[in-house]
C-alpha positions in Angstrom: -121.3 11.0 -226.0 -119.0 12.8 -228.8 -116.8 10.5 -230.6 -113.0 11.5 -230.9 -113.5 12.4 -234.8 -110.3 15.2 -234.2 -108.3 11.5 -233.0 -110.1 9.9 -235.8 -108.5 12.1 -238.7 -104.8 12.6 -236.8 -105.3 8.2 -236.7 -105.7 8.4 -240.2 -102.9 11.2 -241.3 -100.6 9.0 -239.2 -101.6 5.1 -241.1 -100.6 7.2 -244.6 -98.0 9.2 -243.7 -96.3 8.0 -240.3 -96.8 11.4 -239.1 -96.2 12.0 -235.1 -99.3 11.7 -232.8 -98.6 12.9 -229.8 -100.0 11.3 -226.8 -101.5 12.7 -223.0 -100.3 12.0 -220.2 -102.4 10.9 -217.7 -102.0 13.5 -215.3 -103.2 16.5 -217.8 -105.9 14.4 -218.8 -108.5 16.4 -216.7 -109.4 19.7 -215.1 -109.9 21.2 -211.8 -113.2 22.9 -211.2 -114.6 25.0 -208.6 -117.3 26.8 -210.3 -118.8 27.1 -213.9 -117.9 30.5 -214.1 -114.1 29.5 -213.1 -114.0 26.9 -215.4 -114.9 29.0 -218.2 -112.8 32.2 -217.1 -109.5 29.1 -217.0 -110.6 26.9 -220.2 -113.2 29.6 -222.0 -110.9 29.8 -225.1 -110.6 25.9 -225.6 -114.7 24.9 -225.4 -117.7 25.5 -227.0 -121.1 25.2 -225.2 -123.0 22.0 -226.6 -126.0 22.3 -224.1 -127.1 23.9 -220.7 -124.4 23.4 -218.5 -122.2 21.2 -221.4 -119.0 22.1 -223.0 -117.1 20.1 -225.3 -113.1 21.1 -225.6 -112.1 22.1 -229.3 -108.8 23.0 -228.7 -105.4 21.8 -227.5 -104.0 18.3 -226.2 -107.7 17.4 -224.4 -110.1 17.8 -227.3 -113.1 15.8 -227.9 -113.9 15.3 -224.3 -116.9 17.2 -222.6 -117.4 18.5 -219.1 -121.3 18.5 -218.0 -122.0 21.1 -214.6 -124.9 21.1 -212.0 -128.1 20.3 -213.0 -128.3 20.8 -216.7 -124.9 18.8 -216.9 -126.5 15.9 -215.2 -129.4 15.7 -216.8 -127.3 15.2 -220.1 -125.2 12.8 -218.7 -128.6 10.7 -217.7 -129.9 11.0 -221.2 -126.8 9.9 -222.9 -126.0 6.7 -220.4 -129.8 6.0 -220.3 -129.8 5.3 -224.3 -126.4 3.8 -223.9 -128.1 1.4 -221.5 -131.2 0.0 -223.6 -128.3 -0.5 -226.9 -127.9 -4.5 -227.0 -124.2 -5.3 -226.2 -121.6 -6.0 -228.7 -119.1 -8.4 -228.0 -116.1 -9.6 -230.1 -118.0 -13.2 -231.0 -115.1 -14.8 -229.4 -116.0 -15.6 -225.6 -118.6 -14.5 -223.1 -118.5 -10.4 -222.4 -115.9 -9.3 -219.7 -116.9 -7.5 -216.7 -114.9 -6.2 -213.9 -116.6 -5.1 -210.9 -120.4 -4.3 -210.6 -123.1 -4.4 -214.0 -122.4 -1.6 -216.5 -125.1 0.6 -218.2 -127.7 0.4 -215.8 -125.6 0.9 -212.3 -124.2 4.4 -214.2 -128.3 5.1 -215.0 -128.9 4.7 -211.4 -126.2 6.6 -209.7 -127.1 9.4 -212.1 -131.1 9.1 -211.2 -130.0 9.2 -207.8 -128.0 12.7 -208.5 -130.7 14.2 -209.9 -133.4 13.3 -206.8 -130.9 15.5 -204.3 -131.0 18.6 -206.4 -135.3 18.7 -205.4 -133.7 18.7 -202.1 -131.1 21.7 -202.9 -134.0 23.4 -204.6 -136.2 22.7 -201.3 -133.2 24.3 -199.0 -131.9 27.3 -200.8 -136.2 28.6 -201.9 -136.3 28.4 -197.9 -133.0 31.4 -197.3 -134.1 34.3 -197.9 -131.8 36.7 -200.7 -129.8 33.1 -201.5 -129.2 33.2 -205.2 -127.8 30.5 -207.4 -124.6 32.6 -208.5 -123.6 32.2 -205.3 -123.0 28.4 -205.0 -119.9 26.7 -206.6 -119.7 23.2 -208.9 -120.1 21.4 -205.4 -121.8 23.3 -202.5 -122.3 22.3 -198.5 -124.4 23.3 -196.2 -123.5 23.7 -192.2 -125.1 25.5 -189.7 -123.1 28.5 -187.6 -122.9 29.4 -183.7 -126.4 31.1 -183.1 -128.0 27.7 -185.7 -128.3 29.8 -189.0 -127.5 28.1 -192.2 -124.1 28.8 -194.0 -122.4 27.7 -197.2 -119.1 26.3 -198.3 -117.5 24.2 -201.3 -115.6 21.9 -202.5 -113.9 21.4 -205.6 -113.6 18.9 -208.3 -111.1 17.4 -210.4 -112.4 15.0 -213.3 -110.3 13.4 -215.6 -110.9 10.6 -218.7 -108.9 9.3 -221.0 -109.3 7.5 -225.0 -106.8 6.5 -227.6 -103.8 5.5 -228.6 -100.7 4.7 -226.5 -97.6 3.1 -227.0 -94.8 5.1 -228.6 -93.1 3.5 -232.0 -89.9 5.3 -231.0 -90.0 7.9 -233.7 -92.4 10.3 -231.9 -96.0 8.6 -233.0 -98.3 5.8 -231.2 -98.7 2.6 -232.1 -102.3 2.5 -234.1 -102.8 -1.1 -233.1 -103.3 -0.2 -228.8 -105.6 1.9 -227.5 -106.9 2.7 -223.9 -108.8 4.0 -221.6 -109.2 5.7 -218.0 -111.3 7.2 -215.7 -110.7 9.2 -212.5 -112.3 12.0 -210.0 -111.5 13.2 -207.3 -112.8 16.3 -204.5 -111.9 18.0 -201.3 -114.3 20.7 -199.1 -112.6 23.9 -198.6 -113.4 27.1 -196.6 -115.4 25.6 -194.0 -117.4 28.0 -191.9 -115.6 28.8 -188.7 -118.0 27.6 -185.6 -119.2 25.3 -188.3 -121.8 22.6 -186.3 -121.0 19.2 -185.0 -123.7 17.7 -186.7 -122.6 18.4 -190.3 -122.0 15.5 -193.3 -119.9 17.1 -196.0 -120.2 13.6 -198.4 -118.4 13.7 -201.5 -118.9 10.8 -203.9 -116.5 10.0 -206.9 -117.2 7.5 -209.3 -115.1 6.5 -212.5 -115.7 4.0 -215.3 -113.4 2.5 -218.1 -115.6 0.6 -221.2 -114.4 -1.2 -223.9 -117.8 -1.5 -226.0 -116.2 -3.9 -228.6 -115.7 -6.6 -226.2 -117.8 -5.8 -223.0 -114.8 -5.0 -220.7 -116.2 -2.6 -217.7 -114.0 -1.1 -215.2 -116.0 0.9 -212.4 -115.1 2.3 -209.4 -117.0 4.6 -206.8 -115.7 6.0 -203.4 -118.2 8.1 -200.5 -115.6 10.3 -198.1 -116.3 12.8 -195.9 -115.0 16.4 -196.9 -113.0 14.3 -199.3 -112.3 11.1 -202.1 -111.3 10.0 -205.0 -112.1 6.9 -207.6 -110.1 5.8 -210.3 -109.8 3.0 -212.6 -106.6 3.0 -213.7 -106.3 1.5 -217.9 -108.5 -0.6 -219.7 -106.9 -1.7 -223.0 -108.6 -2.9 -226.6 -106.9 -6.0 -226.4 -104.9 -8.1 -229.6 -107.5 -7.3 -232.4 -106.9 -3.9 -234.3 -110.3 -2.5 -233.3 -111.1 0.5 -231.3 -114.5 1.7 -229.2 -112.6 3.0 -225.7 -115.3 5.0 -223.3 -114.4 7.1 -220.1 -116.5 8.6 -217.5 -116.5 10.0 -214.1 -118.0 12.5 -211.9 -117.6 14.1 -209.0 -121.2 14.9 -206.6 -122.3 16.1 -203.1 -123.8 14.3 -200.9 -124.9 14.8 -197.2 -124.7 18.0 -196.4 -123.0 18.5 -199.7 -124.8 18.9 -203.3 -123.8 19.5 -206.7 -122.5 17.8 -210.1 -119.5 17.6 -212.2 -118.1 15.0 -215.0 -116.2 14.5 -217.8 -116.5 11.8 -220.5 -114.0 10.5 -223.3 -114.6 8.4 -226.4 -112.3 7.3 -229.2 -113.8 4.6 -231.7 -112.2 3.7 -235.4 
């Protein structure tokens, strides 16, 4: 992933010259997406394209995190967190590695292999509909099947949110540069269901967050399966006493079911 290097210099300005550095709050920390083509007509002006399907924001209170969409998205995301996983771990060299909740590197891998696998089966349904075209599908689409047993199409939408840096206000307007922090979050609800729509239908949504501290091991994860909708989160993970920094943050938002589709966002500030 991107490291915070805009967080990085405004970190530094601030040590010299006790200049304000002004925090996010948690609740802006994300964005709402129902399409790619939404989510570049609402954020166009604040991203720049690092890949198929990858954006990394430039601009305002949420740079330095990217957003990865669909297929291309994911398959980014798989790359990055595979490498991630085969780097040794670094600890602190002051006590065994902390985890919270289930292994790190290698669970992300295989939640992201097993996205990838259901978009053969979103390939296999929509070459079978004749005049279906790709356009036509949003960040998260579901499948459901009308009155007379033909196929229709819905969405959902999904909002992903991550969060690195500092925290803690000095009182004069800047953050404290010994505490940073870090949190993950998605969340996604179906909309627009079909009228008639059949019985028989599983619109799954999956959320899944993670919060890392690489310095000393310190995994947060958190996953949730709903139907037509959920949400994971896992609230702050902090750096701890020593004036070091490597915060990570990461979450997406797929289909499952009846449902398909990929979104995420990730987060990184390291000094």
């Amino acid at each position: 992933m991107v490291m915070k290097s805009i967080l990085t210099t405004a970190l530094a300005t601030l040590v010299l010259t006790g200049t304000a550095f002004a925090g996010n709050a948690p609740a802006a920390d994300g964005f709402r997406i129902h399409s790619e083509a939404q989510f570049l007509d609402d954020y166009g002006d604040q991203v720049e394209s690092i890949g198929p399907g990858v954006y990394q924001v430039v601009k305002g209170k949420l740079a330095g995190k990217v957003i990865a969409i669909g297929e291309a998205g994911l398959a980014y995301d798989l790359a990055e967190h595979r490498s991630r996983a085969n780097r040794p771990q670094i600890g602190t060299g002051k006590g065994p590695l902390l985890r919270v909740g289930k292994a790190g590197g290698s669970d992300t891998v295989r939640r992201l292999e097993a996205a990838q696998a259901r978009y053969a089966e979103l390939a296999r349904t929509r070459n079978g509909e004749a005049g279906t075209k790709a356009s036509s599908f949003g960040v998260i689409s579901c499948r459901t099947w009308g009155p007379t047993n033909q196929m229709l199409w819905y969405n959902a939408w999904a909002s992903v949110n991550a969060t690195t840096g500092l925290y803690m206000d000095r009182g004069d307007g800047s953050l404290n540069w010994y505490y940073s922090r870090a949190s993950a979050s998605a969340d996604g609800y179906t909309y627009n269901e079909p009228f008639g729509a059949g019985i028989f239908t599983w619109p799954l949504l999956e959320a899944y967050a993670k919060a890392e501290n690489v310095l000393t091991g310190h995994v947060v994860e958190n996953s949730f399966l709903g139907n037509r909708t959920t949400l994971a989160s896992t609230g702050y993970i902090y750096n701890g006493p020593e004036f070091s920094h490597n915060m990570r943050a990461f979450a997406y938002l797929q289909g499952r079911g009846d449902c398909f589709g990929y979104v995420s966002i990730s987060d990184a500030f390291t000094l």
